[in-house]
Structure formats: C-alpha cells, structure tokens
C-alpha positions in Angstrom: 0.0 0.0 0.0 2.8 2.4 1.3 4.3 1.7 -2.4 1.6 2.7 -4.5 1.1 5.6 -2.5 4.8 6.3 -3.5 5.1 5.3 -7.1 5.9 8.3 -8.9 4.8 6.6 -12.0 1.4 5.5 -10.6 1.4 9.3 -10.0 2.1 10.1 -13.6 -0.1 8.0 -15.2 -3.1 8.8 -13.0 -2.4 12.3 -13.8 -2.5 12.1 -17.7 -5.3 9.7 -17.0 -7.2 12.2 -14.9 -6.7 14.7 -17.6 -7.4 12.2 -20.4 -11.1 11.2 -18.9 -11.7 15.0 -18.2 -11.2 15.7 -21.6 -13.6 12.8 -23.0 -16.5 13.7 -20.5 -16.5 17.3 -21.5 -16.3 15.9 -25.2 -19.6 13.5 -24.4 -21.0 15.8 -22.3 -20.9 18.8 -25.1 -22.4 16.5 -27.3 -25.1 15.8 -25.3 -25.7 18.9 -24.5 -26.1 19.7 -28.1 -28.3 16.5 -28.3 -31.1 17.8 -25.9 -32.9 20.6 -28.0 -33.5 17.3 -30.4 -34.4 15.5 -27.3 -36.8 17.6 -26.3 -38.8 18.1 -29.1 -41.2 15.5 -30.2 -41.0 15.3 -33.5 -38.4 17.3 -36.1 -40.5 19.6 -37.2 -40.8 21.1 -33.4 -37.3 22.1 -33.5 -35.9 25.6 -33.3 -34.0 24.7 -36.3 -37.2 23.8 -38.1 -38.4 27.7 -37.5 -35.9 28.9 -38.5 -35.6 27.2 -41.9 -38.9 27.9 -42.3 -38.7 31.8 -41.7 -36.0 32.1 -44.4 -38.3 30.0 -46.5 -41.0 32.5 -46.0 -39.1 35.4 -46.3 -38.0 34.2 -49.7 -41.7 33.9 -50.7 -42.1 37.7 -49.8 -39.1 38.2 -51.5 -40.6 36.4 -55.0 -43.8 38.6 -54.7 -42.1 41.4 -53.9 -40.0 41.1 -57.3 -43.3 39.8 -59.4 -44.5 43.2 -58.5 -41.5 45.2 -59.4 -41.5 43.3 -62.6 -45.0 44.1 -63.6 -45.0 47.8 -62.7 -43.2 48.5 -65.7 -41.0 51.7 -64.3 -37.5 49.5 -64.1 -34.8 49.9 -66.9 -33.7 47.0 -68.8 -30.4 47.0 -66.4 -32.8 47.0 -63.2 -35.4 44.4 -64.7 -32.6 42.1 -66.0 -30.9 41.9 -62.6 -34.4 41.4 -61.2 -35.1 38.6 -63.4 -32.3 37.0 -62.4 -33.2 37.0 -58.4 -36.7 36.2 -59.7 -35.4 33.0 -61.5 -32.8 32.0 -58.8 -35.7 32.0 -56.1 -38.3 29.9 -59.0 -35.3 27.5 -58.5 -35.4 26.7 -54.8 -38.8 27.1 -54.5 -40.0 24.3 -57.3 -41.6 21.4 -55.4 -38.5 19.1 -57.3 -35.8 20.9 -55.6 -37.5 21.5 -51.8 -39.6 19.4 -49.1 -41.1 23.2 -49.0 -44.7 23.4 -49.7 -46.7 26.4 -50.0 -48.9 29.0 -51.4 -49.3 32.6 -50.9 -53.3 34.1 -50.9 -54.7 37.4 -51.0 -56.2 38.9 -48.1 -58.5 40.3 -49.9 -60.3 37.7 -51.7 -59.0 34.4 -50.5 -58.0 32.8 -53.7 -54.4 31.8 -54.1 -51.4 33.8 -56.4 -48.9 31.0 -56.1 -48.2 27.9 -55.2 -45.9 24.9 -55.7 -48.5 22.7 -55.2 -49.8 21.1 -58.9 -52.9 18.2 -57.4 -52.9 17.9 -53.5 -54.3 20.7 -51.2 -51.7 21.9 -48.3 -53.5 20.3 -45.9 -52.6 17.0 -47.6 -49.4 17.4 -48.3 -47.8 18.6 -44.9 -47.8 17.6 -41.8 -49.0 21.3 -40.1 -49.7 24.3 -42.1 -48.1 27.6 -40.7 -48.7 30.8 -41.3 -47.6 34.3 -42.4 -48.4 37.2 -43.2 -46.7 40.6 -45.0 -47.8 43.7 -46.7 -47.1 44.1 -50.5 -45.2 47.1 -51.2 -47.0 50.5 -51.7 -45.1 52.3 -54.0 -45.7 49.8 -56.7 -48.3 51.1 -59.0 -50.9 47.8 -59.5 -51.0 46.6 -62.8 -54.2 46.5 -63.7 -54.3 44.6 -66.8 -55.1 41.2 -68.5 -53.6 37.9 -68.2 -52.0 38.3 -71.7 -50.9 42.5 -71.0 -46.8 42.5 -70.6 -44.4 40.6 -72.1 -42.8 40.4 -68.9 -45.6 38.7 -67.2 -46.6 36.1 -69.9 -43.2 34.9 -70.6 -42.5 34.6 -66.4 -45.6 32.8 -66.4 -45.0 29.9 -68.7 -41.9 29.7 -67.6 -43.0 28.9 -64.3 -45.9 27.2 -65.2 -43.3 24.4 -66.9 -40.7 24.5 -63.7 -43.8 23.7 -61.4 -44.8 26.9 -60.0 -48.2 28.0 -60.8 -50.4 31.5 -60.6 -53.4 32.6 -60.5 -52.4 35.2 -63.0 -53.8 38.0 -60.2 -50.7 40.1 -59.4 -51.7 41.9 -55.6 -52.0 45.6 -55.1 -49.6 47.8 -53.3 -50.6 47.6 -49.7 -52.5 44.7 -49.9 -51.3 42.1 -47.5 -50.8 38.6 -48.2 -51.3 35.5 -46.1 -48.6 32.8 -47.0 -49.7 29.1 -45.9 -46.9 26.9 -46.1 -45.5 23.4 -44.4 -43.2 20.1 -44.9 -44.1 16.6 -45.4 -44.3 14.6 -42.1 -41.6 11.7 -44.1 -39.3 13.3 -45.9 -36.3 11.4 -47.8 -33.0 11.8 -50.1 -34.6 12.3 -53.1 -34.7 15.9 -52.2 -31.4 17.1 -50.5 -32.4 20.2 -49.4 -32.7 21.8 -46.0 -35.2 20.2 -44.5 -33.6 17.0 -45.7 -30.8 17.7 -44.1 -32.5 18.7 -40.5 -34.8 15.5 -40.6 -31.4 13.6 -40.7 -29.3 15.5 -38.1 -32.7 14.8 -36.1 -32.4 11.2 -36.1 -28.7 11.3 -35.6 -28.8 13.3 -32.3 -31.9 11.3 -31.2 -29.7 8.0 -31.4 -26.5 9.7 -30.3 -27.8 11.3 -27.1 -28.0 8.1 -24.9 -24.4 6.5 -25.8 -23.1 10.1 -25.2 -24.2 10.5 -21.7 -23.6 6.7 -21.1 -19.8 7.8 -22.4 -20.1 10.8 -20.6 -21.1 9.0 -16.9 -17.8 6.4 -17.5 -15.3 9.2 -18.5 -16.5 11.2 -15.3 -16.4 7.9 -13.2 -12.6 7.5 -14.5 -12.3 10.9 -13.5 -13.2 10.9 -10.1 -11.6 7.7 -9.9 -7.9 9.2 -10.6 -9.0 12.6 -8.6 -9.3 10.5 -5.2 -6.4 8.6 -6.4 -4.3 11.8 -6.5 -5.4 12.7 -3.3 -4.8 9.5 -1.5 -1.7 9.5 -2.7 -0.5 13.3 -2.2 2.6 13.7 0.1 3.7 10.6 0.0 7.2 9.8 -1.7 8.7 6.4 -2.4 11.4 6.0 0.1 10.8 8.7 2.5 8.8 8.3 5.6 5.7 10.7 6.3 4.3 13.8 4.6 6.5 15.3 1.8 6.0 18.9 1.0 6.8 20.1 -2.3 7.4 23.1 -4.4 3.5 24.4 -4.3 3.8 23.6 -0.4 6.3 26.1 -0.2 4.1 28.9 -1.3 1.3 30.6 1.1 -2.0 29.0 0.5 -4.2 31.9 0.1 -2.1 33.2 -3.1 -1.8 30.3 -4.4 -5.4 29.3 -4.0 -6.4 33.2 -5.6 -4.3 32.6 -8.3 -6.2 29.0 -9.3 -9.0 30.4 -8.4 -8.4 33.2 -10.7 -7.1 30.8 -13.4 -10.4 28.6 -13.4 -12.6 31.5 -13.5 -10.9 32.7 -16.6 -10.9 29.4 -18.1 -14.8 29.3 -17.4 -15.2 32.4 -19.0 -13.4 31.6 -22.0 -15.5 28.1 -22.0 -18.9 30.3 -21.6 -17.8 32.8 -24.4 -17.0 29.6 -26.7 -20.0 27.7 -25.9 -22.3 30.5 -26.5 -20.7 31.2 -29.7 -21.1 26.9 -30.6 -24.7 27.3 -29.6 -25.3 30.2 -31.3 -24.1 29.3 -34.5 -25.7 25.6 -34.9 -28.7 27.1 -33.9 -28.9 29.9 -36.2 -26.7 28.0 -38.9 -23.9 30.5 -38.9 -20.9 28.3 -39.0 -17.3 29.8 -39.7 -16.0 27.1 -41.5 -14.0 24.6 -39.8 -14.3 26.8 -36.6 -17.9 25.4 -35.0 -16.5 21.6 -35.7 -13.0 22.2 -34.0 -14.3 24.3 -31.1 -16.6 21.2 -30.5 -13.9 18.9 -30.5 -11.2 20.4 -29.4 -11.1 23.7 -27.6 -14.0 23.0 -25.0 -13.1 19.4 -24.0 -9.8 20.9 -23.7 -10.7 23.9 -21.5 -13.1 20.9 -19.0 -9.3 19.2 -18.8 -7.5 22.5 -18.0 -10.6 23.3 -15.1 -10.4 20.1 -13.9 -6.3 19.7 -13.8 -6.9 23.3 -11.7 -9.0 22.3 -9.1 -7.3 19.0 -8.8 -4.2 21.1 -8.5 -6.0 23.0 -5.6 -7.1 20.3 -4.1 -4.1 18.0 -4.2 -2.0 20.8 -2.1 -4.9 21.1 0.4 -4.5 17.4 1.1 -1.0 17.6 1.5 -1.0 20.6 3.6 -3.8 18.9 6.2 -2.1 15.2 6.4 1.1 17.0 6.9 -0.4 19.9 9.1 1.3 22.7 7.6 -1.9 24.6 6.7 -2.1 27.1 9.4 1.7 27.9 8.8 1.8 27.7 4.8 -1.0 30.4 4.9 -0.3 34.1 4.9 -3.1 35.2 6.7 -3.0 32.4 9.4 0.7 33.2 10.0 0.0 37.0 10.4 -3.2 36.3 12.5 -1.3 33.9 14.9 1.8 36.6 15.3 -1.0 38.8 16.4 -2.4 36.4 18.9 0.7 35.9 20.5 2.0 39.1 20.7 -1.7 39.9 22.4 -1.4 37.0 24.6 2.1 37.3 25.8 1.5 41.2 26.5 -2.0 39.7 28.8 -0.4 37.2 30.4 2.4 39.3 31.9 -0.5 41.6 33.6 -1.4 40.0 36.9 -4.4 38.1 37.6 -6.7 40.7 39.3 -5.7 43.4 36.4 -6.6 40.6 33.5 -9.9 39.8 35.7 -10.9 43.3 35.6 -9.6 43.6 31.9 -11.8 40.7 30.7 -14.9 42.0 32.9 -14.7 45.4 31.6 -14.1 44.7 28.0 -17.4 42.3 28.7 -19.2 44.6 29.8 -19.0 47.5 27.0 -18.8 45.4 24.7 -22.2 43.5 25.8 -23.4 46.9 26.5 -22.9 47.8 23.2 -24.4 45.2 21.2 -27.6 45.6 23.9 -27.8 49.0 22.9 -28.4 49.0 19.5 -29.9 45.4 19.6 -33.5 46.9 19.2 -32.4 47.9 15.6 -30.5 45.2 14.5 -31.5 41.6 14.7 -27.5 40.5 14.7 -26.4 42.5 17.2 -29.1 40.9 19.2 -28.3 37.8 18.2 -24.4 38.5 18.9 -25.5 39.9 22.2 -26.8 36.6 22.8 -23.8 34.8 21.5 -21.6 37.2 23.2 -23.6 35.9 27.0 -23.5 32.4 25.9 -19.7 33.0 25.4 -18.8 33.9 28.8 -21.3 30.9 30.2 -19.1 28.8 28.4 -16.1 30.6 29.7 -17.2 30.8 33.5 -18.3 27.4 33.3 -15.0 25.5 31.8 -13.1 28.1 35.1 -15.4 26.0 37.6 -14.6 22.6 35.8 -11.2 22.9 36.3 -11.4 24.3 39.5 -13.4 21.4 40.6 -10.7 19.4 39.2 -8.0 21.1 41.5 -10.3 20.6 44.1 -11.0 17.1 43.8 -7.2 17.2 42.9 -6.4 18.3 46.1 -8.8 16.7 48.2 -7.8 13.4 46.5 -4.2 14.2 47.3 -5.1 15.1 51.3 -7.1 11.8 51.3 -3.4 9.6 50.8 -4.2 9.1 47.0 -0.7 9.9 46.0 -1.4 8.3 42.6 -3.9 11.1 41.4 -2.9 13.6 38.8 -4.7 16.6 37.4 -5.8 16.5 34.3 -4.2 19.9 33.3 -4.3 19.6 29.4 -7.5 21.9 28.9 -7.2 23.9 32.1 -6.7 27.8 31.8 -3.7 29.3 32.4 -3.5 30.4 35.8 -5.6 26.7 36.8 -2.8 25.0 34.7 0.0 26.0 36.6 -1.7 25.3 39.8 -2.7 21.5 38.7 0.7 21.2 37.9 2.1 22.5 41.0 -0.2 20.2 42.7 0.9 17.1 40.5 4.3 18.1 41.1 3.3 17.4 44.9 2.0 14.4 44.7 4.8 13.2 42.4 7.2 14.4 45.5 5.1 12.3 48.3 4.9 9.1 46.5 8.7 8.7 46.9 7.6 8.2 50.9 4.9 5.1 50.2 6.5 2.2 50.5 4.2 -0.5 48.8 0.8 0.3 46.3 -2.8 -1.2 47.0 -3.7 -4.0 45.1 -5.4 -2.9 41.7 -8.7 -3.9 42.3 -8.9 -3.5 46.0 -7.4 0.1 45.1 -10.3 0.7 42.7 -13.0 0.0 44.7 -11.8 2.0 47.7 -11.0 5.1 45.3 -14.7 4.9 44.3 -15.9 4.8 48.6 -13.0 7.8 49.4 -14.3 10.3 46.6 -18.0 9.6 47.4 -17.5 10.3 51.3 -15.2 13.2 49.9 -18.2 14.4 48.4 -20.9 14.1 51.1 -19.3 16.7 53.0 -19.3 19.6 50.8 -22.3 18.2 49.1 -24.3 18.2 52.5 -23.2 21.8 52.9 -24.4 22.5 49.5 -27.8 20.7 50.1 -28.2 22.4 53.1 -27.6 26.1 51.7 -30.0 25.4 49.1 -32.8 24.6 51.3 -32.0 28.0 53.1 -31.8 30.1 50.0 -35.1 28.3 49.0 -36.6 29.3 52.2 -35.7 33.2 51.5 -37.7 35.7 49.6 -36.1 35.7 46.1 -37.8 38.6 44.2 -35.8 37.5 41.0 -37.1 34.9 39.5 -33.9 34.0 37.2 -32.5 33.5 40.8 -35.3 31.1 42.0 -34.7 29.0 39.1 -31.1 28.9 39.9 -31.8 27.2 43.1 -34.2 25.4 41.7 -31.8 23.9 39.5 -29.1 23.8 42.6 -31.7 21.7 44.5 -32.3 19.4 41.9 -28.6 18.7 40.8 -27.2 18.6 44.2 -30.3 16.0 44.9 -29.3 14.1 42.0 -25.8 14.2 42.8 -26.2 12.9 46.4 -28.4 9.8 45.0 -25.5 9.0 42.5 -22.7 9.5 45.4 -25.0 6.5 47.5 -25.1 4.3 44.5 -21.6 4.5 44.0 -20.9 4.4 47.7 -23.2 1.1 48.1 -22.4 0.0 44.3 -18.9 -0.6 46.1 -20.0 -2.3 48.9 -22.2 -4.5 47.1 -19.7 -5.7 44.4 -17.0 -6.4 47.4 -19.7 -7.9 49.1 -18.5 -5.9 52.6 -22.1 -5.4 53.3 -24.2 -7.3 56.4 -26.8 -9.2 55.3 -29.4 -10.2 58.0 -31.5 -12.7 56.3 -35.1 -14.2 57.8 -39.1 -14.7 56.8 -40.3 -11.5 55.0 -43.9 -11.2 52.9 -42.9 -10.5 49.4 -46.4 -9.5 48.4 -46.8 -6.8 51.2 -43.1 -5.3 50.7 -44.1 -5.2 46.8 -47.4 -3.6 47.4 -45.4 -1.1 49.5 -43.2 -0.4 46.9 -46.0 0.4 44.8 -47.4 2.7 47.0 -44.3 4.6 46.8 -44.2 4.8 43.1 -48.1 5.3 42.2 -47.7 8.8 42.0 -44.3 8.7 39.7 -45.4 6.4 38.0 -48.9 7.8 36.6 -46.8 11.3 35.8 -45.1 9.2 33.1 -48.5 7.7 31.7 -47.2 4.2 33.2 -49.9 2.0 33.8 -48.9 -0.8 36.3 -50.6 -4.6 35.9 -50.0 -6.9 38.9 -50.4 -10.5 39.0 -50.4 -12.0 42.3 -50.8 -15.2 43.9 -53.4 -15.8 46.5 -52.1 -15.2 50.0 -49.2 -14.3 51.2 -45.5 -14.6 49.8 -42.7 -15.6 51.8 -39.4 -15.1 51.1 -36.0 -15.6 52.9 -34.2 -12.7 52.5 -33.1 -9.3 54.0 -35.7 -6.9 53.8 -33.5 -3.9 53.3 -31.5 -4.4 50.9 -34.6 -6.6 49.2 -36.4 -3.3 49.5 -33.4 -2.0 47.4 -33.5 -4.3 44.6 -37.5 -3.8 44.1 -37.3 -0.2 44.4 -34.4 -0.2 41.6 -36.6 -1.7 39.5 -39.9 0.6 39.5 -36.8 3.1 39.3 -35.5 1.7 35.8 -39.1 1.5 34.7 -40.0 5.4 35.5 -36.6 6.5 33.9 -36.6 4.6 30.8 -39.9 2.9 29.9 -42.1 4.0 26.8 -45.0 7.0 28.2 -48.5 5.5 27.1 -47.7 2.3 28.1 -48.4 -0.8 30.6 -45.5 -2.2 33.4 -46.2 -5.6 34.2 -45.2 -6.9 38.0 -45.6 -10.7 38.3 -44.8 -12.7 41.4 -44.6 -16.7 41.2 -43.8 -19.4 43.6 -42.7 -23.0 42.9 -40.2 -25.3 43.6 -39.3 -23.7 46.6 -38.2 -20.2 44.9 -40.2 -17.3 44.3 -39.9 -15.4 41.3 -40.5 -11.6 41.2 -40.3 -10.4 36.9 -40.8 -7.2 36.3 -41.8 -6.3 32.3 -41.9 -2.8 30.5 -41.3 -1.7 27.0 -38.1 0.3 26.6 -38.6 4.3 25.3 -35.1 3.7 23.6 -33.8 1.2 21.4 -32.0 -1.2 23.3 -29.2 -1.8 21.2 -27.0 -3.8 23.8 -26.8 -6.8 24.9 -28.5 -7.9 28.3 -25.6 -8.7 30.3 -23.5 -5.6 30.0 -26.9 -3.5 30.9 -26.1 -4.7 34.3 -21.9 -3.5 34.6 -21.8 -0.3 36.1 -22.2 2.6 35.1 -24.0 1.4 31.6 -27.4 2.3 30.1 -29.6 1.2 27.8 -29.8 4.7 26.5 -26.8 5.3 24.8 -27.4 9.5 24.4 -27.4 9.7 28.3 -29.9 12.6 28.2 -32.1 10.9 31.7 -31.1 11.2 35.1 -29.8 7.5 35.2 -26.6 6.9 36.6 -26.0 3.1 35.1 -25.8 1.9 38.6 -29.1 0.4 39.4 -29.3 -2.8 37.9 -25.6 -3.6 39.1 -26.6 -2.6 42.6 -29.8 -4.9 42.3 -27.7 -7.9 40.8 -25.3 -7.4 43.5 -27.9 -7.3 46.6 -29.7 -10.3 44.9 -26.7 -12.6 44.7 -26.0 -11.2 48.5 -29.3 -12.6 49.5 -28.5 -16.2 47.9 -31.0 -15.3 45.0 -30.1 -14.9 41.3 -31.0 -11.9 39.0 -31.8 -12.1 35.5 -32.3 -9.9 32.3 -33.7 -10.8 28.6 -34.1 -8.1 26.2 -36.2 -9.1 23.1 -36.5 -6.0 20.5 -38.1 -3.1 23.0 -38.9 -5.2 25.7 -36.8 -5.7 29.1 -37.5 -8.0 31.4 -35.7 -8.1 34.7 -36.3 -11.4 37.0 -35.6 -11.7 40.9 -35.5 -15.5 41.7 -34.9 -15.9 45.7 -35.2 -19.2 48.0 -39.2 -19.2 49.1 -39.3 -19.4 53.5 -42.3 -22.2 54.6 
C-alpha cells in the first residue's frame, strides 16, 4: 500500500489519466448537451431549427412577390429588370416542389383565392404535416397593374416559364398595400430524393436522437474514470517512495491563500473563456452561422480541452490542500494564518504578563462594553441581538470551563489530602493560571509518592478510590444541600435566581443519590455489606413499593398490571436491601420505559423459589446486549440525556446474589424483562 502511494509513476499515469477522462466527459458531455434541443422536441418539425428554416423560406416567398411586383410595374430599366429577373429566377429554382420538401402557397387577403403555389394536385392540408402561417404587406409604392392575363411581355413569358418548372399562378398580381397570407409546411416523411434543407434537419434529427444516450452513457464512465484518478491523487499526495511521512513540495512552499487566488483566478478565466465559446457553438448551430471549420473544431477540441485544464486546476488545488492537512502545515503555509497567529501571540504574551486581578478586571470590563454595546443597539438590528446573545453564551461557556477545572484542582487536592498519592490533574485543557496550579499540585504528589513504601492491590485500590471520593463528596455536598434549602426558604424577588436554586436543589439531589449508589455499588460488588436474612412477605413489601411509586409512575402515563398469587408470599431474604432491589426496578421503569404504556409486576412461587419479573417496553432502542446493561455505570440509552446513573441494575444484581437469590435480564426487541429469583421461606 505504502508503495503505491509512492510510485511516482502511478502518479504520472493517474495524472494524464485524470486529464485524459476530463477531456472525453467534456467531449460527451458537449455533445449531449447539443443532443437535448433534439431530445426535447417531439417530433423534427418542433425544432428551433425547423423555425428557423422555415422563416427564411417564408421570407423568400415575400421576397418572390415582392419582385413579381416590381417586374409588372413597368417603371425598371432594362439594367434594373434584368438583374431582377435573375433574383426572380434564382428564387423559382429553390422554391420548385423538385428541388424543396417546401410546400406552399401565398393568398390574397383580400379575396382568398391563391397567387402562387408549388402545389400542382394535393391541397396543403394533404401534403404537410401542419400548415403555418404568415403574413406581410405588398409594397405600396408599386403602382398595381391592372391589366389582363396576356398584358406585358414580362408577365406572360415569367408565367410559362413557371408554369413548366412547377410553380403555378393565379395570374392576379396583388396591389400595393394589400397584404398577403402565406400558408406553407413540410411533409411529415421526408427522404434523399430531395437534398435540401429540411432533408438535411430530418437527418441531423435522427442522428442526435440516437446519439444522445451512448453520449451521456460515455459521458457517466469518463467522469467515473475521473473521479476515480482525482481521489487517487489525493490518497496518494505527500507521500514519496522512500521517505517516511508527509512530503511537501514546491506548491507547499508557497502561502496557501495566493496560491489558492491565483487558481482560483485561473479557473474562472478558463470558465469564462469556455462560456464565451460555448455560446458562440450554440449560437451558430442554432442559427446555422458556421465559420468554417471553426464550429466543428471548437466542439472537438477547444472545450473538451478547456473541462481538462478546469479540472487539472482544481485537482491542483485540491491536491495541495491534502498535502497541507495530512502534513499539518496549513495554518503555517497560509499568509493570513501566520500574520493572525503573530498577532495572537504578541496579544497573549502582552496579557499574560498583567497580573491576575488586572486581567480579571480587563476581561470583565471589555465584557461589559462590549455586551453593552451590542444591547444597545440590539432593538435595531436583529444580529447585534443575536451577537448579544452569542456574546452571554460566550462567557457561560467561559465561567463554566473556570469551575470545571477548579473542581478538578479541588477534587485534585482533596484526593491528594485523602493519601491518594497516585492522582494527577488532568491539566491539558485547564486555563492558564488553573494549569500552573494543577501542575504545582501534580508536582506534589509526584514528591510524596517517593515516601509510600508499597501500592494497593489494583482492584482493591479501585473499589476504595470509588468509597473515598463519594465520602469526599458528602461533605461539601451536604453543605451545599443544606444552603439550598436555606436560600429556597428566603424571599427571592428575581425569578432568574429562583430558578437557579431550583436547579441547585435538583442537581445537588441528584448528585447525592449518585454519590450513595456509587458508595453502596462498592459495597455491594466487594460484598462488605451485612446481610441479616429471615421470613419476610414479598407481596406486602411489593405492594409497599408500589405505593411509593403510584404517583411517579402515573406522571409518566405508566400503567402498572400486577399478578399475584393468592395469600401471602414468603421469602428468605433481607428486607433492606430486598427493598433495594425492588425499588431499583420501578426506578428503571420510570426513567426509561415508553410513556403510554403498561409495566407488568408478576410474582410466582414453585419449587421452593419465588420469582419476582418485572416487564416494561423500553422508550429507547436497546441496542445492547442484556448482560453488560447490568456493569456499572451502563445504560440502555446510549445518548445519556435521563437522570440514570447506570448503577441500578448492578446494585440490584449485587444485593440479589448477596441474598443467595439470582438476577436475571432478557431483552427481546423493546422489551426488558428483569427477573428476581430468591429461595421461598415455609
């Protein structure tokens, strides 16, 4: 693997491959492109194309009339009517029904009857597929000729003429002003024995039709290819056969941000010049305007070659990005990172060499105008409300990872005065003026261990680390309970402050619940605990239990179904720490069972055992397997949003096997089912 990332000719090749493919799909793809107006339409004659062949068409029916009228006004010289003849004949030529898929026939306005037409037998209607329209206005400064079929030469000779190359008139020649109405169309089939125009756009029709699908199947492979050698590149930028790690090369060597403007400037040019060129493509084979060889080899050449050059340029961009990250140089190869970070050191080195009470006040007061600031002119402006807001959330943050660590060098230090000489302060995201504290303190401890002369045993040290800390804990955790209940007792006129102790109470309540489980969670699992076993009703300690939980229990929308057996229930046991285990249970089931639904207590006896199962179905997925939801300090609910501390079903496993009993678990989909199985007393 390490070689191919290496192999400067792997390199190579998937560079000229890269560019290769790049080429091809912006070949396809322009041809597909240029397939889709064909595409679209339904049928040829819908084209844009087709409209436009037919308004030249058109025009060169206005054009015909235009000079029939010229000819029969009888006021050109013989230079002028020569001339004319000539554009007379040459339009005949391409309009005869031999020489053109063209049909048509022009009409007067006026009385509906037809002046010309190429049409000898069928009506238009017949011999197109849809008839369109036009309309234009005969010249006015003709004078009308208001003579016979057989007055002027001009006229009878023109007339034969055309009536022998398949053009035929009415032998009406329309007034000046008059307008006209021309009716023309194309066959629906049209074939090679007329190679005009129209010919010619029913083929290219076909041809795109059938090309379009190969093309974007071509298209789809190239860019696959493409992609293919682009991740290829990346995965394989920085590395260099025979050297170890990241290599940084030439382009590494200049800052980022240039180097990155400059690409980006190249790539915009090079879509510009690939817009410019394209519009001129489209333009032209839309409106037939081809500059020789020009349309074909801008097609084939210049665009597909301009994709390449985009593509080589953001690979280029790219490629030095990845090197840059895996060899994490980015900050430092960038200009305005380097110049930003000088800043922020200078700034930092000039703060930190004020004392603490002068950076205190520093911090507060820069707080405080600029929070003032932004509250000032937050009822204008939305985002200096919302910065306002970001700006408080800020300094929560702030104030809140200062107490974390402090609590750290408390515990720190409390854990060190307790004889744990192995305990070190985690000082790696502390603040400054913390950090060098923690380390003072680690440095401390680091000094006394030289005096111990032998270390705990590893598990014995474990579970007495867990009882030290939690008696640690009690004590200032008592005062902090017992504060709260004052404060809660005084008139607080704020109510931000009353829901401050409100969330004191609560916390410090939960936190003196988890400091017991963890206390007895020790106990238990060393088994140092006194267990005082005799005759004890299990049906009137569970119906106790119950009691205790109704209320809990119906604020979650928990209904509870008990199955009991007749009479009484005896078990051999220890009633308190049975009282534990049952009241772990309906704990579980009020923290994490599904709102809405039923809890099912069932109590058995036989074979000299009773058998206490307790049945809910879980809110959460439970994704784990049954035996590790009873370790410590796991939980079924993996985002740890509820109050749970992972402790209860260990405790109750542990109090269970105390008592000679045996605890159980089966989880099947959503539903848990937790089983107390103890020896049953006569």
């Amino acid at each position: 693997m390490k070689k191919m990332q290496g192999s400067s000719w792997g390199k190579l090749l998937a560079v000229l491959l890269l560019l290769v493919t790049a080429f091809g799909a912006g070949h396809f793809a322009l041809k597909s492109i240029l397939n889709l107006p064909y595409v679209a339409a339904e049928d040829w004659q819908e084209t844009s194309q087709f409209d436009r062949l037919l308004a030249e068409r058109q025009e060169q029916l206005a054009q015909l009339c235009q000079l029939d009228m010229e000819l029969m006004s009888g006021e050109l010289s013989f230079v002028q009517q020569e001339r004319k003849l000539r554009q007379y004949s040459q339009l005949m030529e391409g309009l005869r029904q031999e020489n053109t898929w063209f049909r048509w026939q022009v009409l007067s306005s006026s009385s509906a009857s037809i002046l010309y037409t190429n049409l000898e037998t069928q009506t238009l209607d017949q011999a197109v597929e849809a008839v369109r329209y036009a309309t234009f206005t005969a010249g006015e400064h003709l004078v009308q000729n208001s003579g016979a079929e057989g007055e002027g030469s001009v006229f009878i000779e023109l007339e034969e003429a055309d009536g022998e190359s398949g053009i035929y008139y009415a032998g009406i020649i329309p007034a000046a002003g008059e307008e006209l109405l021309i009716q023309c169309g194309v066959p629906a089939q049209v074939d090679e024995s007329v190679s005009d125009e129209f010919f010619a756009l029913w083929k290219e029709y076909g041809e795109n039709r059938a090309n379009f699908q190969p093309n974007m199947m071509q298209t789809l492979a190239c860019s696959l290819l493409c992609l293919g050698c682009f991740l290829y590149i990346l995965w394989t930028a920085g590395h260099k056969e025979g050297e170890e790690g990241i290599v940084l090369t030439w382009q590494e060597h200049i800052f980022f941000d240039l180097y990155l403007a400059f690409l980006i400037l190249a790539a915009l040019g090079l879509c510009f010049l690939g817009l410019n060129f394209g519009d001129y493509l489209v333009y032209s084979i839309i409106y037939g305007e081809n500059s020789g060889d020009l349309v074909p080899f801008m097609q084939e050449w210049i665009l597909p070659a301009l994709a390449a050059l985009l593509v080589g340029t953001i690979t280029l961009a790219a490629r030095t990005f990845a090197v840059r990250l895996k060899g994490r140089a980015l900050a430092r190869s960038t200009l305005l990172c380097r110049v930003l970070m000088w800043l922020w050191r200078v700034l930092r080195d000039f703060f930190q060499s004020l004392p603490v009470t002068w950076r205190a006040v520093g911090l507060f007061a820069g707080y405080a105008v600029v929070g003032g600031y932004l509250l000032l002119t937050a009822r204008y402006s939305a985002l200096a409300l919302g910065a306002w807001c970001l700006l408080n959330f800020a300094a929560l943050v702030f104030l809140g990872w200062w107490t974390v660590s402090l609590s750290k060098l408390r515990q720190g230090t409390k854990a060190i005065a307790a004889g744990d000489l192995e305990y070190r302060v985690d000082t790696g995201r502390m603040p400054r003026d913390l950090k060098i504290q923690g380390e003072d303190l680690n440095n401390i401890s680091l000094g006394l261990a030289g005096a111990v002369d032998e270390k705990m045993k590893s598990e014995r040290f474990k579970a007495e680390l867990i009882t030290n800390v939690s008696h640690d804990l009690k004590t200032p955790l008592t005062s902090i309970i017992n504060y709260v209940n004052l404060l809660k007792t005084t008139d607080q006129a704020d109510p931000t402050a009353r829901e401050y102790i409100e969330v004191l109470d609560r916390k410090s309540q939960r936190l003196k619940k988890l400091t017991e489980d963890l206390v007895e969670a020790s106990k238990a699992s060393t088994g140092v605990l006194s267990v005082n076993r005799e005759k004890i009703g299990m049906a009137q300690l569970l119906d106790q239990a119950m009691g205790e939980w109704e209320e809990r229990l119906r604020e979650r929308q928990l209904t509870v179904i008990t199955n009991l057996p007749e009479g009484e229930t005896w078990v051999y046991a220890d009633g308190r720490h049975l009282w534990r285990v049952i009241d772990n249970l309906l704990s579980n089931c009020a923290k994490y069972a599904m709102e809405g639904t039923r809890v099912y207590v069932d109590l058995t006896r036989g074979k000299g055992q009773v058998c206490l199962s307790v049945k809910n179905i879980s809110r959460e997925a439970l994704n784990i397997p049954a035996e590790r939801l009873m370790e410590r300090f796991v939980r079924g609910e993996e985002s740890r949003t509820t109050e749970g501390s992972g402790l209860g079903l260990s405790i109750a496993r542990s109090l269970t096997e105390l008592q000679g009993g045996q605890f159980d678990l089966a989880v099947d989909g959503d539903l848990f089912k937790a089983s107390v199985t103890l020896p049953q007393a006569n």
